[in-house]
DSSP file (Angstrom, degrees, kcal/mol; ACC not computed):
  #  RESIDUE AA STRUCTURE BP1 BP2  ACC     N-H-->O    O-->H-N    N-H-->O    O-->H-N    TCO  KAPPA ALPHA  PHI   PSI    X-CA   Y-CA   Z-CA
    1    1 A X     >        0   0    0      0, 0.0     4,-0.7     0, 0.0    76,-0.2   0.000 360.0 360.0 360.0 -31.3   74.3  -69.5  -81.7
    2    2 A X  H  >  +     0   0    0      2,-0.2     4,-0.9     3,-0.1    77,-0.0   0.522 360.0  56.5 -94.8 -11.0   71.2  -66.8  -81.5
    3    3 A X  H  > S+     0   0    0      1,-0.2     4,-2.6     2,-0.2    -1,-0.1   0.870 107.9  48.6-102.0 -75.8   70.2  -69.2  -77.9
    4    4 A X  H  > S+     0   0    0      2,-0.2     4,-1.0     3,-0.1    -2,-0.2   0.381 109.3  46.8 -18.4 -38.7   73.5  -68.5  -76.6
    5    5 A X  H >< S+     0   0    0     -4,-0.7     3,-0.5     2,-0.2     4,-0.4   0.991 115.9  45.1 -48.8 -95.2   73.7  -64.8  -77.1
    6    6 A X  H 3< S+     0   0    0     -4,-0.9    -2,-0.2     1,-0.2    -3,-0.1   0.289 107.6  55.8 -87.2 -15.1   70.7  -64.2  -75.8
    7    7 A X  H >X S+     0   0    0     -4,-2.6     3,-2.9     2,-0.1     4,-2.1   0.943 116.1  45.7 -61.1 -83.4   71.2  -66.9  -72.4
    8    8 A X  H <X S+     0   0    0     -4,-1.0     4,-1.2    -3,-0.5    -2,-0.2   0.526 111.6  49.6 -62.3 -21.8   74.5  -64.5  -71.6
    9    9 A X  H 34 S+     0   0    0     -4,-0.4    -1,-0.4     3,-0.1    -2,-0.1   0.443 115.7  42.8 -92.4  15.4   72.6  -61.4  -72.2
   10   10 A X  H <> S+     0   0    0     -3,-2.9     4,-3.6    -5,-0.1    -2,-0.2   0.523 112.2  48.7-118.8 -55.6   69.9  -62.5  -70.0
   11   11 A X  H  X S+     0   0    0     -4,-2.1     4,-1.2     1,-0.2     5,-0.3   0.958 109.8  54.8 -80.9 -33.9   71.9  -64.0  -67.1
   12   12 A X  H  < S+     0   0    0     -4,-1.2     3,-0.4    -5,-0.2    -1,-0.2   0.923 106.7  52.9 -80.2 -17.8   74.1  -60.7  -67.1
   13   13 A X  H >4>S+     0   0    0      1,-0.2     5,-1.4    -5,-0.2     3,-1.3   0.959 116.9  42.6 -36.9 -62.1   70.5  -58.4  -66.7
   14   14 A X  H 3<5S+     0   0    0     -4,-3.6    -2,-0.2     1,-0.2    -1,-0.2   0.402 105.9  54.7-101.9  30.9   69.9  -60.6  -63.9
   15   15 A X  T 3<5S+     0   0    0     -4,-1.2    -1,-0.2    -3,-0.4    -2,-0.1   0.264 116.9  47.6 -69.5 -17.8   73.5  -60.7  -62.2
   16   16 A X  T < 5S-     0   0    0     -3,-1.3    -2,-0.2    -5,-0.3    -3,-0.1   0.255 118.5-115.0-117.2  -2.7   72.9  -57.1  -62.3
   17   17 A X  T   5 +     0   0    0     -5,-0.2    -3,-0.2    -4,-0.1    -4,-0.1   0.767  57.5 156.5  87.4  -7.1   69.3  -57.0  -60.9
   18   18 A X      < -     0   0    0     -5,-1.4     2,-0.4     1,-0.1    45,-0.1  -0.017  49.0-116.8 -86.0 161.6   67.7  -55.8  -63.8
   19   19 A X        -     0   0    0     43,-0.5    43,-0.8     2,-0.0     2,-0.3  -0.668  45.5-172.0 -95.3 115.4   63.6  -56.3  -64.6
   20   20 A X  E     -A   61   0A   0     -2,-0.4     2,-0.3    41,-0.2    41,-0.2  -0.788  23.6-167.2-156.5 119.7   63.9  -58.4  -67.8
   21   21 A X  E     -A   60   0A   0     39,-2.2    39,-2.1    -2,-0.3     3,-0.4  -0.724  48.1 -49.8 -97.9 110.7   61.0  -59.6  -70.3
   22   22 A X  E     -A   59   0A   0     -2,-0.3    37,-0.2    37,-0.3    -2,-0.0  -0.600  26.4-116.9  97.9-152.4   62.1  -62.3  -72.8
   23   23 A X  E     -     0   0A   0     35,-0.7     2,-0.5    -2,-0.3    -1,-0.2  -0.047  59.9-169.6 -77.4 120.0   63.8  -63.5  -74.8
   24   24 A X  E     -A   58   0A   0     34,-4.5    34,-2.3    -3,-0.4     2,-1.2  -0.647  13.1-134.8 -90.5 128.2   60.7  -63.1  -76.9
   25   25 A X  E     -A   57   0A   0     -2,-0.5    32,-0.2    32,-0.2    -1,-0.1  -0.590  17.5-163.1-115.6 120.8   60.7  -64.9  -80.4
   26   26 A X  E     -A   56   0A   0     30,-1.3    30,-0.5    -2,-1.2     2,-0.2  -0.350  37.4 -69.5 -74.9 159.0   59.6  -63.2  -83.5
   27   27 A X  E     -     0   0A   0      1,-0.1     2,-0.1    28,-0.1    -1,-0.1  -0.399  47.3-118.3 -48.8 117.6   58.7  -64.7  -86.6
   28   28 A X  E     -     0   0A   0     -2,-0.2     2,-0.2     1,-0.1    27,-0.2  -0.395  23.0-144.1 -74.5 117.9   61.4  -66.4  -89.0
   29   29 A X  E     -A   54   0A   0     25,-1.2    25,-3.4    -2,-0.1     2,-0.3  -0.674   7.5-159.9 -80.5 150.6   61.9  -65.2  -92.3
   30   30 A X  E     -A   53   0A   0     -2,-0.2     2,-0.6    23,-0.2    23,-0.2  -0.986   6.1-170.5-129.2 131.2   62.5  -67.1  -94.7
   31   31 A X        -     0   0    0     21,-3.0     2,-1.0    -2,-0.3    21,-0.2  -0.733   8.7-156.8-106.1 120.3   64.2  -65.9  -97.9
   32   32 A X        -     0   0    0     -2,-0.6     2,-0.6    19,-0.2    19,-0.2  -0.736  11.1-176.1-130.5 142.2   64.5  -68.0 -101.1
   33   33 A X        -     0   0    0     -2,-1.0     2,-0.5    17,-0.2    17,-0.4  -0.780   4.4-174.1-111.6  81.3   66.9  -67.7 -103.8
   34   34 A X        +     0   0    0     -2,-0.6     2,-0.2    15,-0.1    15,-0.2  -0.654  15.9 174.6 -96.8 121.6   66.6  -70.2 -107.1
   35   35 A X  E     -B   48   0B   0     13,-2.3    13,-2.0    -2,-0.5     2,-0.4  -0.704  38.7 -97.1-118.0-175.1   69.3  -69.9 -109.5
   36   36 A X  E     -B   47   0B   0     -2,-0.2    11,-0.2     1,-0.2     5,-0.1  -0.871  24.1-145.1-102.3 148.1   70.2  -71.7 -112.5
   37   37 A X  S    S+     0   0    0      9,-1.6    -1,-0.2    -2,-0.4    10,-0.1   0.984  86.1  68.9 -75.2 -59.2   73.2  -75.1 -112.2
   38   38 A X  S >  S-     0   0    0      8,-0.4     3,-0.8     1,-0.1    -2,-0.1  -0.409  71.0-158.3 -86.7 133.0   74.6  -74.2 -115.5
   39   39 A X  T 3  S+     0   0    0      1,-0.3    -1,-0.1    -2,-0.1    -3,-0.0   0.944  87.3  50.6 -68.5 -37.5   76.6  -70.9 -116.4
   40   40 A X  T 3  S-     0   0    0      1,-0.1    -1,-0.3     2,-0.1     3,-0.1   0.644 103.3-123.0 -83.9   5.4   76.3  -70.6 -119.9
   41   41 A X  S <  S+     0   0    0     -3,-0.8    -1,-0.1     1,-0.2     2,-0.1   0.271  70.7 108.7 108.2 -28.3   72.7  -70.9 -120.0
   42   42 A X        +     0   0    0      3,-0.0    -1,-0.2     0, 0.0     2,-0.1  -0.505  51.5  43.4 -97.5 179.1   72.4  -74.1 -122.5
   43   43 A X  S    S-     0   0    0     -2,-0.1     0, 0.0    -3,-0.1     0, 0.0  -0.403 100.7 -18.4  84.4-170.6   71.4  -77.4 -121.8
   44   44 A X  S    S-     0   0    0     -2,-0.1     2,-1.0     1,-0.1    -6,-0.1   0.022  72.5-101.0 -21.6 155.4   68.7  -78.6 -119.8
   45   45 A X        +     0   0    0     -8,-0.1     2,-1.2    -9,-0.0    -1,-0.1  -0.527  50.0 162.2-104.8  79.7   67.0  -76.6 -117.2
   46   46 A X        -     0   0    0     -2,-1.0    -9,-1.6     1,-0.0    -8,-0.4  -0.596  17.6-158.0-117.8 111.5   68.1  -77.3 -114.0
   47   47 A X  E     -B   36   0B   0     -2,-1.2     2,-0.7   -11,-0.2   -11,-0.2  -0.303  18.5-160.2 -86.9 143.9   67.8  -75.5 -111.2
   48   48 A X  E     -B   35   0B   0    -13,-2.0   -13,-2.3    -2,-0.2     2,-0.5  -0.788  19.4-165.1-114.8 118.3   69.4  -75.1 -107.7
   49   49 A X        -     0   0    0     -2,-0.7     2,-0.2   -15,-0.2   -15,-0.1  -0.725  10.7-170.0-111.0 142.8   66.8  -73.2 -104.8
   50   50 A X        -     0   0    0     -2,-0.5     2,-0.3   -17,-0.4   -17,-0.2  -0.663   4.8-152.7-107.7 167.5   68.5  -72.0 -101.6
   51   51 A X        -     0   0    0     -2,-0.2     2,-0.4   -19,-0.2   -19,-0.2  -0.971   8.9-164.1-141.7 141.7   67.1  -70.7  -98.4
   52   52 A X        -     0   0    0     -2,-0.3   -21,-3.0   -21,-0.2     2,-0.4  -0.957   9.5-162.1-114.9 151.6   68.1  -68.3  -95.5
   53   53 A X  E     -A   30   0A   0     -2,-0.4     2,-0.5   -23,-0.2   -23,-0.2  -0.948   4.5-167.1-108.7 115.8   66.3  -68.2  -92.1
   54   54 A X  E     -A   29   0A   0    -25,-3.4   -25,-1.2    -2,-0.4     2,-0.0  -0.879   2.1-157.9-124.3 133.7   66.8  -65.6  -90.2
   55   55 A X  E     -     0   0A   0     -2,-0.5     2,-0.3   -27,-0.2   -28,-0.1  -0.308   5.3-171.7 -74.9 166.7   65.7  -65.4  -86.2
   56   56 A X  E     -A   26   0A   0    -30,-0.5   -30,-1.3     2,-0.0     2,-0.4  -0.945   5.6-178.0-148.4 139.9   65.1  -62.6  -84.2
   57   57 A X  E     -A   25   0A   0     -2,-0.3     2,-0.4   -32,-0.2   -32,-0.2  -0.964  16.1-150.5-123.8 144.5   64.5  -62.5  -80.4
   58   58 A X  E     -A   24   0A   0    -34,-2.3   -34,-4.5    -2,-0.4   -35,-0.7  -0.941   8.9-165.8-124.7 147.7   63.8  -59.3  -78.8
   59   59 A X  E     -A   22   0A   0     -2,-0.4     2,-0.4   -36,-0.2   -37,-0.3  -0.965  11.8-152.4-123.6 125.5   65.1  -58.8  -74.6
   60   60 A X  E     -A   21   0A   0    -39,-2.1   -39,-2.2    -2,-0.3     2,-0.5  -0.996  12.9-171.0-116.1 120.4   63.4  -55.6  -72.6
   61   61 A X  E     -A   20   0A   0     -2,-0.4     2,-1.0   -41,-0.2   -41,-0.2  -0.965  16.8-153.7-112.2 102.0   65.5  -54.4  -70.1
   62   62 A X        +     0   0    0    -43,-0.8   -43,-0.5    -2,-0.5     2,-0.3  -0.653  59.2  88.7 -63.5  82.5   64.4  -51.8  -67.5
   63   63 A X  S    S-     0   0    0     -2,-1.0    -2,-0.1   -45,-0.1     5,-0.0  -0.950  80.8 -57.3-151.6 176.6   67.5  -50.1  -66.4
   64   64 A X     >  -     0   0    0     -2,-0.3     4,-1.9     1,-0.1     3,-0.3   0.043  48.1-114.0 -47.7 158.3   70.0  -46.8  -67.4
   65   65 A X  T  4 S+     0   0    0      2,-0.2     4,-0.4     1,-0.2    -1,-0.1   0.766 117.1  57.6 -85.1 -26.0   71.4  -46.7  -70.7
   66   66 A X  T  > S+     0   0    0      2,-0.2     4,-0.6     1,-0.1    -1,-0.2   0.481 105.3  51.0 -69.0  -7.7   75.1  -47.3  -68.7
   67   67 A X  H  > S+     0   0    0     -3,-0.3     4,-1.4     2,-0.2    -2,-0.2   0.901 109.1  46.5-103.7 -77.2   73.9  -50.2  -67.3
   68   68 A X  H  X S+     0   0    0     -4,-1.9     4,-1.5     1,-0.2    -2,-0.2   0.569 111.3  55.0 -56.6 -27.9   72.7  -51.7  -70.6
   69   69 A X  H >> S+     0   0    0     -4,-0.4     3,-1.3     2,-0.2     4,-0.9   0.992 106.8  47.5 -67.8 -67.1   76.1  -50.6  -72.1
   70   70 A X  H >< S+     0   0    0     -4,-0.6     3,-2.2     1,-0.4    -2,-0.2   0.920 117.7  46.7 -65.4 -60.0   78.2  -52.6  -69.3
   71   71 A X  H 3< S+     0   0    0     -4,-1.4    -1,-0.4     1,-0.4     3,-0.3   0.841 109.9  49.5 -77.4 -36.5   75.7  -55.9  -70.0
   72   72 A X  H << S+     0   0    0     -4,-1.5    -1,-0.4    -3,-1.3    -2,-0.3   0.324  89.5  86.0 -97.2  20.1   75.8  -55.9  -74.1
   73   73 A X    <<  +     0   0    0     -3,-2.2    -1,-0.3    -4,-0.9     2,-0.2  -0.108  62.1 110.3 -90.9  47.9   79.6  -55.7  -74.2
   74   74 A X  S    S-     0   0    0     -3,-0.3     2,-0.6    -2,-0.2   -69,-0.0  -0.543  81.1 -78.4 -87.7 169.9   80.0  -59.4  -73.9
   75   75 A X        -     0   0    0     -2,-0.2     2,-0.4     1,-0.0    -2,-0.1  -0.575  41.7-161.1 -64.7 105.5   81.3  -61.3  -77.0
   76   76 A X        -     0   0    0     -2,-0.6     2,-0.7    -4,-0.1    -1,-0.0  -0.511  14.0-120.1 -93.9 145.3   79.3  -62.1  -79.5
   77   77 A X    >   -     0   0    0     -2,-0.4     3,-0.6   -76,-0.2    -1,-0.1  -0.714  37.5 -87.0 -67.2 103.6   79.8  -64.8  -82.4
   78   78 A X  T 3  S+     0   0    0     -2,-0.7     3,-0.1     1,-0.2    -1,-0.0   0.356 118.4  30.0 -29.3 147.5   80.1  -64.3  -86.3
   79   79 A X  T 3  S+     0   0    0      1,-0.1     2,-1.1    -3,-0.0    -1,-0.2   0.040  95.3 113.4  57.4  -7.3   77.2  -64.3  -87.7
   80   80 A X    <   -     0   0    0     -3,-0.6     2,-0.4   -79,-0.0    -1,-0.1  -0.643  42.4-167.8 -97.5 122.3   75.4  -62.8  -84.7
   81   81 A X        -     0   0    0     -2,-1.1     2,-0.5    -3,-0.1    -4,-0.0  -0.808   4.3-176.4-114.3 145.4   73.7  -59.1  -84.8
   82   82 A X        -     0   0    0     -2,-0.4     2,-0.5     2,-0.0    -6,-0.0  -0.912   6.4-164.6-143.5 119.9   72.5  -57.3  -82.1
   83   83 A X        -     0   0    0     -2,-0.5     2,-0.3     2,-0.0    -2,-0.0  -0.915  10.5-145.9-130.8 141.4   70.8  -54.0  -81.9
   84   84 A X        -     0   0    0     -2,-0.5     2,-0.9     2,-0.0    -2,-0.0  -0.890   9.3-168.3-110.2 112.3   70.3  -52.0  -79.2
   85   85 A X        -     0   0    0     -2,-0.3     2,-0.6     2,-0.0    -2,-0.0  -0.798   3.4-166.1 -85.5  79.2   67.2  -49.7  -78.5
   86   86 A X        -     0   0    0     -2,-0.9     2,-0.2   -21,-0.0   -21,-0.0  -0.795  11.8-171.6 -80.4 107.5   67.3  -47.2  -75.8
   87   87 A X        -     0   0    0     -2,-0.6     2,-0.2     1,-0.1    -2,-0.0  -0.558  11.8-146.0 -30.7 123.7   63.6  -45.7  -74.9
   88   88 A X              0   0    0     -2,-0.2    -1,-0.1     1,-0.1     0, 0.0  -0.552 360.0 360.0 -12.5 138.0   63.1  -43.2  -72.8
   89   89 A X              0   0    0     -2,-0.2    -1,-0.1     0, 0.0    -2,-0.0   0.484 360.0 360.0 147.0 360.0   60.2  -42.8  -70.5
């Protein structure tokens, strides 16, 4: 899903003309979460471990902050977040 986003925010930067640097991929957390299989506590001790991954890609885009508006108001999919940095300078 995270390759998709980041194709459609890519191809509309350069539909638009824009100067564009990535998508550059940061390092994957990974978070893990070991609970225990049984509620009440008794019995054996047997445990169940989960994981989430999460990606991150960062895009730099040289243009106006109206310009950058127009290009991240495509549709994104559940479970996809996207935050938007405007710089100065």
């Amino acid at each position: 899903m995270n390759v998709v986003v980041c194709a459609d925010l890519v191809r509309g930067a350069k539909d638009k003309r824009l100067k564009v640097k990535g998508p550059v991929r940061m390092p994957t957390k990974v978070l893990h979460i070991t609970t225990r299989k049984s509620p009440c506590g008794e019995g054996t001790n047997t445990w169940d471990r989960f994981e989430l991954r999460v990606h991150k890609r960062v895009i730099d885009l040289h243009s106006s902050s109206e310009v950058v508006k127009q290009i991240t108001s495509i549709t994104i999919e559940p479970g996809v977040e996207v935050e938007v940095t405007i710089a100065e300078g």
